[in-house]
Backbone and ligand atoms as CSV (ligand in chain L), in Angstrom:
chain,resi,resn,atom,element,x,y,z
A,1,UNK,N,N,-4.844,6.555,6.095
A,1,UNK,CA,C,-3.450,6.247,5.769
A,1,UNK,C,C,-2.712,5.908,7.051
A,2,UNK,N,N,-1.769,5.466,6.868
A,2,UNK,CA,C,-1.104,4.603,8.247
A,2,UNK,C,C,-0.004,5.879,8.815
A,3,UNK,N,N,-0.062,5.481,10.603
A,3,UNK,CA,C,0.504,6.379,10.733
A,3,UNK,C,C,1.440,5.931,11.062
A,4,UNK,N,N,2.785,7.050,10.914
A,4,UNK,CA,C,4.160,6.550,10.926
A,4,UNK,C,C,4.954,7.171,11.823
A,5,UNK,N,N,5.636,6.934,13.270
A,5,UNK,CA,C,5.975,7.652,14.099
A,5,UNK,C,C,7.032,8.896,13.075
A,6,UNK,N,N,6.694,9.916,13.351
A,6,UNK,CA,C,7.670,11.593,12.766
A,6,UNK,C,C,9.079,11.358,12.798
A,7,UNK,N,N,9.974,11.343,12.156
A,7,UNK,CA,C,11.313,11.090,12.412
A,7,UNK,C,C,11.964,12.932,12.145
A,8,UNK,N,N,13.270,12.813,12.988
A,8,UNK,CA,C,13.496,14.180,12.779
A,8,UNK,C,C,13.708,14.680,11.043
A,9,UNK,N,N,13.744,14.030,10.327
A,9,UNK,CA,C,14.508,14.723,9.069
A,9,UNK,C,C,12.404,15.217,8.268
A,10,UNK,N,N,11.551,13.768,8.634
A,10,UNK,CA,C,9.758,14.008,8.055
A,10,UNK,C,C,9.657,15.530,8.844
A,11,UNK,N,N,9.998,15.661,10.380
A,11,UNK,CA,C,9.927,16.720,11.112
A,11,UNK,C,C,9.976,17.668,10.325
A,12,UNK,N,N,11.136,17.856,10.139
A,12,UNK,CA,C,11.960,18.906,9.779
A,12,UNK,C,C,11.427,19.260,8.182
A,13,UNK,N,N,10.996,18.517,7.461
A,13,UNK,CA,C,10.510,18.548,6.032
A,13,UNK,C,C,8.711,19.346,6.193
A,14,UNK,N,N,8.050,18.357,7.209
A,14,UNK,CA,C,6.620,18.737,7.266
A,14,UNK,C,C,7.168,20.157,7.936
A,15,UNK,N,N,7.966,20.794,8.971
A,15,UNK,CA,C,7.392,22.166,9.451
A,15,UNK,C,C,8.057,22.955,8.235
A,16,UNK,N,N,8.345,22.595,7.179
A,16,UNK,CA,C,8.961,23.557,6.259
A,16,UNK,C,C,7.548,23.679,5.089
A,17,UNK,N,N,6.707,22.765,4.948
A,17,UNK,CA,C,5.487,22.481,4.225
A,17,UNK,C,C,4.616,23.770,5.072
A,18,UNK,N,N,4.801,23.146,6.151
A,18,UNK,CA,C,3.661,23.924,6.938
A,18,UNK,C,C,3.677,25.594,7.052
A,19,UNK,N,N,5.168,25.603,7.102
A,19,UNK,CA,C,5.520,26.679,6.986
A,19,UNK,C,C,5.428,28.099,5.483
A,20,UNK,N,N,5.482,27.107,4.371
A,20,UNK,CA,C,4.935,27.621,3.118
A,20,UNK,C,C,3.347,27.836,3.313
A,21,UNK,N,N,2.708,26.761,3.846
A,21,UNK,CA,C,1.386,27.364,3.945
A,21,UNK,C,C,1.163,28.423,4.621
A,22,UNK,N,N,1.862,28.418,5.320
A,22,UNK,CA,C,1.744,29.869,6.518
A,22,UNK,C,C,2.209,31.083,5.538
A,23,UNK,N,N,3.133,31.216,5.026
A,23,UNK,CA,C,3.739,32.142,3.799
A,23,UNK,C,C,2.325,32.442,3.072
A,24,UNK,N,N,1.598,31.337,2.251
A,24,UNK,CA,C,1.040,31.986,0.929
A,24,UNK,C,C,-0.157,31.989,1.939
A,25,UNK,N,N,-0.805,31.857,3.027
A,25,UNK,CA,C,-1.817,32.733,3.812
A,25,UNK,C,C,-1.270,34.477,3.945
A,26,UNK,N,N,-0.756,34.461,4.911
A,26,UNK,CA,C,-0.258,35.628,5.265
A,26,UNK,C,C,0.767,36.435,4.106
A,27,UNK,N,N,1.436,36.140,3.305
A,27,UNK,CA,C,1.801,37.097,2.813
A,27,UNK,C,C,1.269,37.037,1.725
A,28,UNK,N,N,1.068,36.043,1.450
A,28,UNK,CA,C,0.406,36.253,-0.235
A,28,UNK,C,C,-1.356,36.136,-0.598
A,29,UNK,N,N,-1.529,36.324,0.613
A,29,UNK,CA,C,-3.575,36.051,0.666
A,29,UNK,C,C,-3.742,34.790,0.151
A,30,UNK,N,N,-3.254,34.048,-0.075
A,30,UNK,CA,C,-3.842,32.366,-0.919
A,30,UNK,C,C,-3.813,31.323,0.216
A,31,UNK,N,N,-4.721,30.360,-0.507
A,31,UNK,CA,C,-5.023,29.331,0.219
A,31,UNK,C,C,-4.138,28.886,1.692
A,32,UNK,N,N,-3.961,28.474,2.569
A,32,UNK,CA,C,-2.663,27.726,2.966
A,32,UNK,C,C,-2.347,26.009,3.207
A,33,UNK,N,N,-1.789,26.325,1.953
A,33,UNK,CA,C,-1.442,25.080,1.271
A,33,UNK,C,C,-0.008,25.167,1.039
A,34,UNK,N,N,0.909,23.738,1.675
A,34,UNK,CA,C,2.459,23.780,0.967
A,34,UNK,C,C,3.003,22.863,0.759
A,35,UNK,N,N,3.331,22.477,-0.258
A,35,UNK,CA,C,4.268,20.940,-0.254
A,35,UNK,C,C,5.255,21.138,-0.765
A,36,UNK,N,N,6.386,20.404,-0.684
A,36,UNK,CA,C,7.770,20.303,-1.082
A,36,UNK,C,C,7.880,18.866,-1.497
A,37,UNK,N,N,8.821,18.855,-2.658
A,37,UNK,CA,C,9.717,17.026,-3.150
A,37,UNK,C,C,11.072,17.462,-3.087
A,38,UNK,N,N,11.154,16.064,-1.860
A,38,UNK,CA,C,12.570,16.127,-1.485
A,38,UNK,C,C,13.421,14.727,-1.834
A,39,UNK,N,N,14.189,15.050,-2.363
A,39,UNK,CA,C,15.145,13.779,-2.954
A,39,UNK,C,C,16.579,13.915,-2.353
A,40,UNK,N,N,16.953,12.332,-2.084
A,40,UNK,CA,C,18.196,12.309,-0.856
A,40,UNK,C,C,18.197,13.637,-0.118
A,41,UNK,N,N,17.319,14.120,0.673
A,41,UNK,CA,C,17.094,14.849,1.744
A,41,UNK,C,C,17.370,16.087,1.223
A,42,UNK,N,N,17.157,16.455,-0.166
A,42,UNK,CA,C,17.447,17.851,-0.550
A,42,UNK,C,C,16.260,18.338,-1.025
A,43,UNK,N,N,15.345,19.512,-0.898
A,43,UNK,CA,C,14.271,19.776,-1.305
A,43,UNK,C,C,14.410,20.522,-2.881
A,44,UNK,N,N,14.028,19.528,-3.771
A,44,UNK,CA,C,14.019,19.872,-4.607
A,44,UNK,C,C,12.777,20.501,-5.756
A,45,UNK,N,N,11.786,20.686,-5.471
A,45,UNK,CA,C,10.794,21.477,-5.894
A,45,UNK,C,C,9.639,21.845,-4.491
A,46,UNK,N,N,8.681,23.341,-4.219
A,46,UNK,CA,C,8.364,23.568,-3.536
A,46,UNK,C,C,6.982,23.821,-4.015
A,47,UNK,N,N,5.833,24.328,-3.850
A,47,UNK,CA,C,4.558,24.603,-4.463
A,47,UNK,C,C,3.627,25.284,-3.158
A,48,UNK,N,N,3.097,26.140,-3.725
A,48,UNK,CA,C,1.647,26.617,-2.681
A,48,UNK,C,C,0.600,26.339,-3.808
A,49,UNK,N,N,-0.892,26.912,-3.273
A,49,UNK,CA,C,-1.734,26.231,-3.964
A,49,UNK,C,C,-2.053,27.908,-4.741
A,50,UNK,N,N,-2.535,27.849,-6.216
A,50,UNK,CA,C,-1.974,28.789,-6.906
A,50,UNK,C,C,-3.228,29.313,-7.912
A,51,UNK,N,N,-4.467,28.066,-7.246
A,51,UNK,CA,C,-5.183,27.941,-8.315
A,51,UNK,C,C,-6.167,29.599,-8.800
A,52,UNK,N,N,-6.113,30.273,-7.976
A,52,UNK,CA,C,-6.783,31.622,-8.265
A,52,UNK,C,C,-5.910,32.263,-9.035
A,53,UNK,N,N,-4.732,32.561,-8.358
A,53,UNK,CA,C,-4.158,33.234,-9.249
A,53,UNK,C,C,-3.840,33.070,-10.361
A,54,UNK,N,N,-3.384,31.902,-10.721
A,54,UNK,CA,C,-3.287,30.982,-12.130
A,54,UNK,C,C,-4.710,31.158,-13.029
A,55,UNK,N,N,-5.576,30.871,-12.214
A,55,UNK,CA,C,-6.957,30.315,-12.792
A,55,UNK,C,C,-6.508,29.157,-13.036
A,56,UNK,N,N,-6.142,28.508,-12.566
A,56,UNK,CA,C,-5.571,27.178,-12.622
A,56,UNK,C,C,-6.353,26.051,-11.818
A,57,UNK,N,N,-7.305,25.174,-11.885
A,57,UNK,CA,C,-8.014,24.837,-11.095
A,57,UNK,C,C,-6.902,23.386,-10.125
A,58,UNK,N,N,-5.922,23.232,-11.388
A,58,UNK,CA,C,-5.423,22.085,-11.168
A,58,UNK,C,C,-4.375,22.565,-9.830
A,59,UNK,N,N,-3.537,23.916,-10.164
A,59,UNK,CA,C,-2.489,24.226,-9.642
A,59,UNK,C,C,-2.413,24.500,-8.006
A,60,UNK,N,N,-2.698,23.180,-7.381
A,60,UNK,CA,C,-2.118,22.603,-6.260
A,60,UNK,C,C,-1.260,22.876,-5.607
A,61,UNK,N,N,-0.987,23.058,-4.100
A,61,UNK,CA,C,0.335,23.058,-3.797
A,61,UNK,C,C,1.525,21.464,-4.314
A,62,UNK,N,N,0.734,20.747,-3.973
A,62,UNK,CA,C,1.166,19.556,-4.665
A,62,UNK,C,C,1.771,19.162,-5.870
A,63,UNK,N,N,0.492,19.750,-6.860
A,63,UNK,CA,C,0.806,19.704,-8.211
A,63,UNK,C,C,2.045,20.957,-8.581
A,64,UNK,N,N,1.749,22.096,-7.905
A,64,UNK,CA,C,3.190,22.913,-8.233
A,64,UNK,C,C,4.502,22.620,-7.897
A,65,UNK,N,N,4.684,21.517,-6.509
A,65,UNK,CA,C,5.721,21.195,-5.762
A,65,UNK,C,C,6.071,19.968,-7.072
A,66,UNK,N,N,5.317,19.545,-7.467
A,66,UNK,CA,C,5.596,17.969,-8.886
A,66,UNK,C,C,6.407,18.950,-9.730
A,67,UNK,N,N,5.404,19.822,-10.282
A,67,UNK,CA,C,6.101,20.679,-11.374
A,67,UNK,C,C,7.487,21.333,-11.637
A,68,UNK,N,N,7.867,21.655,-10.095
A,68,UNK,CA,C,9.653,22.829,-9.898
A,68,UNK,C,C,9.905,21.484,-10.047
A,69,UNK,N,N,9.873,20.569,-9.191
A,69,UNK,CA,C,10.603,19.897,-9.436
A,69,UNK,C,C,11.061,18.890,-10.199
A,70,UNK,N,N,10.001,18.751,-11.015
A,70,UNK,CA,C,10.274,17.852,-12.853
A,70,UNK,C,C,11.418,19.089,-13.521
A,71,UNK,N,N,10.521,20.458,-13.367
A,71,UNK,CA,C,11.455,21.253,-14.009
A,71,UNK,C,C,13.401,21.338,-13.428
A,72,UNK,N,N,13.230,21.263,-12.199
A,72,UNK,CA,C,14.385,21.033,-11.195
A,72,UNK,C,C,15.018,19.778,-11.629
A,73,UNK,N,N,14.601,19.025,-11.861
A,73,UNK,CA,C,15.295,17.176,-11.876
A,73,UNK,C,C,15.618,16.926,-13.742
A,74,UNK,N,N,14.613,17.594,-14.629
A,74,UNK,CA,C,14.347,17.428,-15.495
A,74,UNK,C,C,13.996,15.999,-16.133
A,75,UNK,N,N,12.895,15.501,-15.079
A,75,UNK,CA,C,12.322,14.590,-15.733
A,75,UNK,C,C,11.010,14.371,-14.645
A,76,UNK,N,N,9.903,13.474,-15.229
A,76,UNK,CA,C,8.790,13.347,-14.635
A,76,UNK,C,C,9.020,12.489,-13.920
A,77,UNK,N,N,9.046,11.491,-13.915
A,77,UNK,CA,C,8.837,9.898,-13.056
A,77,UNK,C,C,9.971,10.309,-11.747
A,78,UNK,N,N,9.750,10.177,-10.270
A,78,UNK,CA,C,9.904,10.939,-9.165
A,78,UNK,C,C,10.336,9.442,-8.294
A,79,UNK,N,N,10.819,8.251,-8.891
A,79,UNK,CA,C,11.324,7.147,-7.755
A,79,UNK,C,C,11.879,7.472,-6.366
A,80,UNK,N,N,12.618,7.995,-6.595
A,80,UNK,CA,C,13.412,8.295,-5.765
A,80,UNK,C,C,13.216,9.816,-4.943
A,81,UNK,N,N,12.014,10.049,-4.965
A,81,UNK,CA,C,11.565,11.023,-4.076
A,81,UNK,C,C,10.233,10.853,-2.981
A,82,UNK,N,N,10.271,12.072,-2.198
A,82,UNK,CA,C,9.137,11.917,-0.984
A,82,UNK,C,C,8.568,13.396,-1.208
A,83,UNK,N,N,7.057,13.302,-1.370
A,83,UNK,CA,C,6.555,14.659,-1.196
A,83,UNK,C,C,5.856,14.441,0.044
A,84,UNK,N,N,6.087,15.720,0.925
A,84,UNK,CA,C,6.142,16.377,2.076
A,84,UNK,C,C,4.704,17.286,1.693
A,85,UNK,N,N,3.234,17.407,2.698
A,85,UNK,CA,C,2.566,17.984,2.037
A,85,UNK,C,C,2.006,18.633,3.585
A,86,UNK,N,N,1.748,19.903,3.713
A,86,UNK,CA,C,1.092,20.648,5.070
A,86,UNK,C,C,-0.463,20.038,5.028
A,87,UNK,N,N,-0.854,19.226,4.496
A,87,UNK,CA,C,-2.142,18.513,4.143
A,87,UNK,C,C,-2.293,17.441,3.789
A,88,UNK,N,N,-3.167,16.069,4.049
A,88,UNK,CA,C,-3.563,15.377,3.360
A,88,UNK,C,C,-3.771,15.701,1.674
A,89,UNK,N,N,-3.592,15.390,0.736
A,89,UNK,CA,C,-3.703,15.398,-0.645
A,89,UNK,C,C,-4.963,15.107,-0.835
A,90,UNK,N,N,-5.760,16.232,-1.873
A,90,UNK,CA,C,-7.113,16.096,-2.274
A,90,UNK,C,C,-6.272,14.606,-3.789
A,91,UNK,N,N,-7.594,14.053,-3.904
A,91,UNK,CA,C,-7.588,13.023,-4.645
A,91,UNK,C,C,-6.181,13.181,-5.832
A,92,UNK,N,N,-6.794,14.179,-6.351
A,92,UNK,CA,C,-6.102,14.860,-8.137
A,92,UNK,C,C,-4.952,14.722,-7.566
A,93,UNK,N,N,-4.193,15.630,-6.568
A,93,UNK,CA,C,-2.684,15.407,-5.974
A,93,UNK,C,C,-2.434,14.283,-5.726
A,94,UNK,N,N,-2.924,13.092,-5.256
A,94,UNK,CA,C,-2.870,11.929,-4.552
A,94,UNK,C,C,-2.207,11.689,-5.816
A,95,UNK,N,N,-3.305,11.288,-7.045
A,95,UNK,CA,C,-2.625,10.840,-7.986
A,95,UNK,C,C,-1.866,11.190,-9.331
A,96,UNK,N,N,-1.605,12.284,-8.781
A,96,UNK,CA,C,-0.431,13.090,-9.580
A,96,UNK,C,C,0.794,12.544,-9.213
A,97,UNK,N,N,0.854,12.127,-7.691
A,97,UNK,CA,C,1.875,11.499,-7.203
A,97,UNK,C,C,2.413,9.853,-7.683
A,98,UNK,N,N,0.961,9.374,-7.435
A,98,UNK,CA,C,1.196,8.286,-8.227
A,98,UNK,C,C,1.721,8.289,-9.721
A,99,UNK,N,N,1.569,9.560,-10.591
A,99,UNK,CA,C,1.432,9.232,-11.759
A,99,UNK,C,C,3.296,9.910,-11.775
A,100,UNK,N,N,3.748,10.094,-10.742
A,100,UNK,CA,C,4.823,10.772,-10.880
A,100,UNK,C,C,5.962,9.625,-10.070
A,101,UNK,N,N,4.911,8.482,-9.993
A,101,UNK,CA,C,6.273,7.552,-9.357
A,101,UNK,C,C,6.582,7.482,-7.525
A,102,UNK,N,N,5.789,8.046,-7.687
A,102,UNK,CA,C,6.863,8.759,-6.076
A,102,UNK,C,C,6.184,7.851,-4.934
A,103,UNK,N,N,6.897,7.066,-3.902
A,103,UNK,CA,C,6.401,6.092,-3.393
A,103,UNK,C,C,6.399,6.539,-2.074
A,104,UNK,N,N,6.309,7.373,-1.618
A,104,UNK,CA,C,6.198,8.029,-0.448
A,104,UNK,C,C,5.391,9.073,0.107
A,105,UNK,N,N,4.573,9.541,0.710
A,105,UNK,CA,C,3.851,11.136,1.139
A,105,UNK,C,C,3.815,10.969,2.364
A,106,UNK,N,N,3.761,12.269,2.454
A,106,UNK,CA,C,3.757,12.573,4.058
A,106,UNK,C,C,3.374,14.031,4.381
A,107,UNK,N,N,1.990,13.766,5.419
A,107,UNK,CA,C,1.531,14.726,5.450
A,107,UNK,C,C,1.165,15.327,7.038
A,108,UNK,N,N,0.779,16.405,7.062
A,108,UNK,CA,C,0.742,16.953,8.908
A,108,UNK,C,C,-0.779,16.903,9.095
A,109,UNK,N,N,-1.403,18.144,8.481
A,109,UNK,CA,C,-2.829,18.368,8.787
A,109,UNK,C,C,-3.708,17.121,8.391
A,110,UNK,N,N,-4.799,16.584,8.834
A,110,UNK,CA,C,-5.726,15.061,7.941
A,110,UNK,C,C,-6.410,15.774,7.350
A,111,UNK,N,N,-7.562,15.222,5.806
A,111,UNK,CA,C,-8.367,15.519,5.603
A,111,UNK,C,C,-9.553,16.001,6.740
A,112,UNK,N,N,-9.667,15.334,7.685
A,112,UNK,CA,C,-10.614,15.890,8.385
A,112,UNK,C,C,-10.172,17.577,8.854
A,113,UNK,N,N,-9.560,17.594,9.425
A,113,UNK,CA,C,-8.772,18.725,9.765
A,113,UNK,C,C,-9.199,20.111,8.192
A,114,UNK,N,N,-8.943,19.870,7.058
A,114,UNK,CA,C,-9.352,20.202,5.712
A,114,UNK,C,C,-10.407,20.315,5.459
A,115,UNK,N,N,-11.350,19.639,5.616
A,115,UNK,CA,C,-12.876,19.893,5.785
A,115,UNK,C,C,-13.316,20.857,6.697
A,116,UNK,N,N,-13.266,20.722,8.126
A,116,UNK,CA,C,-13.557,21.409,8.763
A,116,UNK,C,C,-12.819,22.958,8.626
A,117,UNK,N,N,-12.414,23.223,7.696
A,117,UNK,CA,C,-12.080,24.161,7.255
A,117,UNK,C,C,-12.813,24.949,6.205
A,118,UNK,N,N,-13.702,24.015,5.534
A,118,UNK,CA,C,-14.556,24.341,4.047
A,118,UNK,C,C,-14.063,23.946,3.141
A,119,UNK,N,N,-13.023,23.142,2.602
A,119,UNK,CA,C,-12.463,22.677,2.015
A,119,UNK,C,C,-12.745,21.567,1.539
A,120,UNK,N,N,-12.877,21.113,-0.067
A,120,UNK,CA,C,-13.733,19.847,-0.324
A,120,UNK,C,C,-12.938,18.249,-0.238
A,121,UNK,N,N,-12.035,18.586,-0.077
A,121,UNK,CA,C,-11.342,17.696,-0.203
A,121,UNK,C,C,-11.771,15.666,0.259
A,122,UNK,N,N,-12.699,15.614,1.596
A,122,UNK,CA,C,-12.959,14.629,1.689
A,122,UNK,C,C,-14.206,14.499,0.678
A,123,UNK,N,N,-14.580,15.490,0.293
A,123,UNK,CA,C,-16.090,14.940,-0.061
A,123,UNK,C,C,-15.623,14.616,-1.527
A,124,UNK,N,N,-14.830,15.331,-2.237
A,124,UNK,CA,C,-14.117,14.093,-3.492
A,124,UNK,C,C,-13.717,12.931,-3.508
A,125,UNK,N,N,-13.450,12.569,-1.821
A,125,UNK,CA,C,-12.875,11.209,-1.953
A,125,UNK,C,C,-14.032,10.532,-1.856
A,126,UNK,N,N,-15.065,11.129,-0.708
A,126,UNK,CA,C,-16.333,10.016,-1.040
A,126,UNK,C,C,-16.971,10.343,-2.350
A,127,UNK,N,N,-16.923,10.932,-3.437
A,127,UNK,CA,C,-17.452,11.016,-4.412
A,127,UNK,C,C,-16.943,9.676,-5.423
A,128,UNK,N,N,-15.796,10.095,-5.207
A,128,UNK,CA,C,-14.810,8.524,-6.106
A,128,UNK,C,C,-15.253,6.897,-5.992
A,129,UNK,N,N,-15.790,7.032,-4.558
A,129,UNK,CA,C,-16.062,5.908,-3.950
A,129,UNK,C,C,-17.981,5.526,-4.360
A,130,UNK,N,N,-18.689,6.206,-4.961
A,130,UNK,CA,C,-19.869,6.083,-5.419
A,130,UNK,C,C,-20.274,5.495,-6.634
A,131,UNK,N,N,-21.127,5.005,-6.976
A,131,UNK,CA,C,-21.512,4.635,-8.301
A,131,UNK,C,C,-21.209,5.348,-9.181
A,132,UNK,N,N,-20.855,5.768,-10.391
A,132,UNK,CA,C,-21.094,6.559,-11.180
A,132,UNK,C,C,-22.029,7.701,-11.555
A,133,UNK,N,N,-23.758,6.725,-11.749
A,133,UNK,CA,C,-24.633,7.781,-11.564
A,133,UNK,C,C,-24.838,8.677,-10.740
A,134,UNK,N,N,-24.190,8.564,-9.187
A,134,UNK,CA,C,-24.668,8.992,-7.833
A,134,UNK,C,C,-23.948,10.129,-7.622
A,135,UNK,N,N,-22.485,10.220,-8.694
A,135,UNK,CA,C,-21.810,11.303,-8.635
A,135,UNK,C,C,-22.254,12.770,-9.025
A,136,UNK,N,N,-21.779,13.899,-8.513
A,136,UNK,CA,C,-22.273,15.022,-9.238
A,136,UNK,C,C,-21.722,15.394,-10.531
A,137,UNK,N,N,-20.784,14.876,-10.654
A,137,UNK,CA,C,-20.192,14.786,-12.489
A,137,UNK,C,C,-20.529,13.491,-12.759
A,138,UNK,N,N,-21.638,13.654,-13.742
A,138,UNK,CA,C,-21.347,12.469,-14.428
A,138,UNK,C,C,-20.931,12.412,-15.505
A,139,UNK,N,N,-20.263,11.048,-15.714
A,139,UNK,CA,C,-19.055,10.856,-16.694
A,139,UNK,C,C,-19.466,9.703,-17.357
A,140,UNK,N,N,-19.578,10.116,-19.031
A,140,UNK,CA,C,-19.924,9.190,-19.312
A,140,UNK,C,C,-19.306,9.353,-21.171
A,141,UNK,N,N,-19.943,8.361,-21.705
A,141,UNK,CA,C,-18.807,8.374,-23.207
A,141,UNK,C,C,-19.930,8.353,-24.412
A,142,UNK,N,N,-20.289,9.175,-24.578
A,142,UNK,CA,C,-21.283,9.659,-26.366
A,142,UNK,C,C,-20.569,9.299,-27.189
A,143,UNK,N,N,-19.565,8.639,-27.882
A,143,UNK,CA,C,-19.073,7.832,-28.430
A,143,UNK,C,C,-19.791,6.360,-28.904
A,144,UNK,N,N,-19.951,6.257,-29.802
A,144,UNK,CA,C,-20.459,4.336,-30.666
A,144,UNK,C,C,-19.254,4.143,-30.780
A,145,UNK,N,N,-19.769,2.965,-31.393
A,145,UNK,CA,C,-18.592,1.889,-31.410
A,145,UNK,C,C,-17.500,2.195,-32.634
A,146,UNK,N,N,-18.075,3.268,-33.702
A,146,UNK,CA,C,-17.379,3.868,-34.587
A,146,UNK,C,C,-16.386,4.779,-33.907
A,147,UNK,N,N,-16.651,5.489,-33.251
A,147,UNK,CA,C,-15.736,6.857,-32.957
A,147,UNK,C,C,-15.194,5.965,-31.756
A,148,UNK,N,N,-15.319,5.364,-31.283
A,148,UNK,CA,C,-14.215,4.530,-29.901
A,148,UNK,C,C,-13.314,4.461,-30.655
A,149,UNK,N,N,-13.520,3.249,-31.945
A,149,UNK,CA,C,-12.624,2.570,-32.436
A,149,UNK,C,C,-11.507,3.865,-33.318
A,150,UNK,N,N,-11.898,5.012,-33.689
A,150,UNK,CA,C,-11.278,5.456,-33.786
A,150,UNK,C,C,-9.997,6.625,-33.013
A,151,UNK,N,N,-10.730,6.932,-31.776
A,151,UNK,CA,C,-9.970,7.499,-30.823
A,151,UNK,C,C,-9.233,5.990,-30.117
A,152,UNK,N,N,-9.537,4.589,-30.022
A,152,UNK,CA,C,-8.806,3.449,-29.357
A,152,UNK,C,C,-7.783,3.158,-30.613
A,153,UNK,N,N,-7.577,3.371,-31.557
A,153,UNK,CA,C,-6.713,3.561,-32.478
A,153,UNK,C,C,-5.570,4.299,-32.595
A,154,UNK,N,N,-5.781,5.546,-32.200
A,154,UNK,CA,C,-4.972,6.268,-32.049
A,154,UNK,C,C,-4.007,6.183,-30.423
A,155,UNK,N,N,-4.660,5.439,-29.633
A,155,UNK,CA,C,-3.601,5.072,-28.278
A,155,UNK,C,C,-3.085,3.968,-29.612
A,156,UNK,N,N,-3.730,2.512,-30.076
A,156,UNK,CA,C,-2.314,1.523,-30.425
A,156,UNK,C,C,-1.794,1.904,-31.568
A,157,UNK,N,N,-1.737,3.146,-31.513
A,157,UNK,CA,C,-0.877,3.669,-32.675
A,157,UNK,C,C,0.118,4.313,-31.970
A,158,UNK,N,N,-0.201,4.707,-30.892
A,158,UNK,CA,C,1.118,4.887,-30.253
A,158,UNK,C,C,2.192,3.732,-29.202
A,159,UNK,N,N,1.018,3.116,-29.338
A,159,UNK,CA,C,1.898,1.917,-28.592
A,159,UNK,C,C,2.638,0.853,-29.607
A,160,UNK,N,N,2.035,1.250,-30.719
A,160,UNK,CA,C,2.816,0.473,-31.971
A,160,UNK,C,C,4.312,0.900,-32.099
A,161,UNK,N,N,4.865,2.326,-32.240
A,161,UNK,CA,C,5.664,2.588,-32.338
A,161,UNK,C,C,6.751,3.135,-30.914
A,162,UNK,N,N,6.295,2.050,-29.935
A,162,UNK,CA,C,7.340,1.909,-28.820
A,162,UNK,C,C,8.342,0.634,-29.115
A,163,UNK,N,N,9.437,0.926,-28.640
A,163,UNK,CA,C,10.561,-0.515,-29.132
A,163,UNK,C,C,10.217,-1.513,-28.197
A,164,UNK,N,N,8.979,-1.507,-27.646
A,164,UNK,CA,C,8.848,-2.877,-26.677
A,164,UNK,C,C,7.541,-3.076,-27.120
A,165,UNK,N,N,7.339,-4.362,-26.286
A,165,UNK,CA,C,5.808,-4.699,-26.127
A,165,UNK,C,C,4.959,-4.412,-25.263
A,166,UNK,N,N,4.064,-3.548,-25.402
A,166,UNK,CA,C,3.313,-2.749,-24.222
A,166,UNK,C,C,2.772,-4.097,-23.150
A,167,UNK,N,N,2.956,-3.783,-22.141
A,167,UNK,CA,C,2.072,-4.318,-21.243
A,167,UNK,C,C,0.755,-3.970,-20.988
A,168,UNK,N,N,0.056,-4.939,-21.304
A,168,UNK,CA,C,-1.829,-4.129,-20.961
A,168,UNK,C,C,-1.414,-4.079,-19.682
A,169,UNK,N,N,-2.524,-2.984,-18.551
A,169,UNK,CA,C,-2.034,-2.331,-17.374
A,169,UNK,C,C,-3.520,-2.248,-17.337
A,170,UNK,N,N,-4.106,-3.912,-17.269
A,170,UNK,CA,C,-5.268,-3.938,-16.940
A,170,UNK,C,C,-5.693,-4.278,-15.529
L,1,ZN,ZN,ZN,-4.844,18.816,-4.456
């Protein structure tokens, strides 16, 4: 990812990330992981990574910092925000972000930095980047052409009853 000289306000946002990670190490025994979404320079949702305690495999610092703050904003789609992350984003966060709009990240520690920690994070990204078969999940669809057509039915059944015309988002 490209690097972007630190401006005081990213400063000031990343040592507050970094600083949550430092929190849920030391006081709370968990991962140290922290991100914040900050909109017009106000931090509006915060997250550590939660996934033990949750049993949550998903629950990210990332993905929790999305969450306060959908709950905070009361809505999903995040235009007009920047998540601030004490880490490079494992993949799933990456595109949680994407799926949340948000056209900005910014992060302190690199994946490399994350790895060398024990942390899987790069090796999902080279996993993404492999054939299919070569992956250790493989993913694949036991489905005929009967049961497609009936689970692909049920998406243009919902796209039937939108007041527009869907755009394929091929
Ligand atoms: Zn993640």
């Amino acid at each position: 990812m490209p690097y972007a000289p630190e401006t005081a306000q990213d400063h000031a946002f990343l040592t507050q990330a970094i600083k949550l990670s430092r929190h849920a190490l030391e006081d709370e025994g968990k991962t140290p992981f922290g991100a914040l979404v900050v909109v017009d320079g106000e931090v509006v949702g915060t997250g550590t990574s939660s996934v033990v305690e949750l049993r949550d495999p998903t629950a990210h610092a990332e993905v929790m910092a999305l969450r306060a703050a959908g709950s905070k904003l009361g809505r999903h789609l995040m235009e007009d925000a920047v998540m601030y992350s004490s880490s490079e984003p494992c993949p799933m966060c990456l595109v949680a972000c994407y799926w949340a709009r948000i056209p900005r990240l910014v992060y302190a520690a690199t994946s490399h930095d994350v790895a060398v920690n024990g942390f899987e994070d790069l090796q999902f990204y080279r996993q993404l980047a492999l054939p299919n078969a070569e992956r250790t999940l493989l993913v694949e669809t036991a489905a005929g052409d009967e049961t497609r057509e009936i689970a692909a039915k049920a998406l243009a059944s919902w796209a039937d009853k939108l007041p527009f015309a869907v755009e394929p988002k091929l």
